[in-house]
C-alpha positions, 0 to 999 in steps of 0.5 A: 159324678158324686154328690154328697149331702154332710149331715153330720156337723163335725165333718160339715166344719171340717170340710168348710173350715180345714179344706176350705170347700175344696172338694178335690182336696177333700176326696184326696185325703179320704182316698189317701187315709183309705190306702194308709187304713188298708196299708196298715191293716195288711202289715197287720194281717201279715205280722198275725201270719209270721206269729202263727207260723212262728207258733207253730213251728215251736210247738213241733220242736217242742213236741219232738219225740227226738227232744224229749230228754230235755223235757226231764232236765 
């Protein structure tokens, strides 16, 4: 069991006026936008991941002894 006490007016009105007091309702949209936060937030995570790796792997080619006549032209 939770009991909440709003003390901030702007999510008071909205939980009156946009869920009609309805508690359930109300959880469901926090849980759901919690799950699309931490959704986004590892795509994220995963996209710095993939560029790092990325960088990485240009700076070995670059850096090759191998390649390093290219670096004249």
């Amino acid at each position: 069991m939770l009991s909440l006490t709003i003390e901030d007016k702007n999510i008071e009105n909205i939980f009156l006026k946009e869920f009609h007091s309805n508690k359930k309702e109300f959880f469901s949209f926090i849980q759901s936008s919690f799950n699309k936060l931490k959704n986004n937030e590892t795509t994220e995570n995963e996209n710095i991941d993939f560029i790092n790796l990325q960088i990485t792997s240009m700076d070995t080619t670059w850096d090759n002894d191998a390649d390093k006549a290219w670096n004249d032209l």
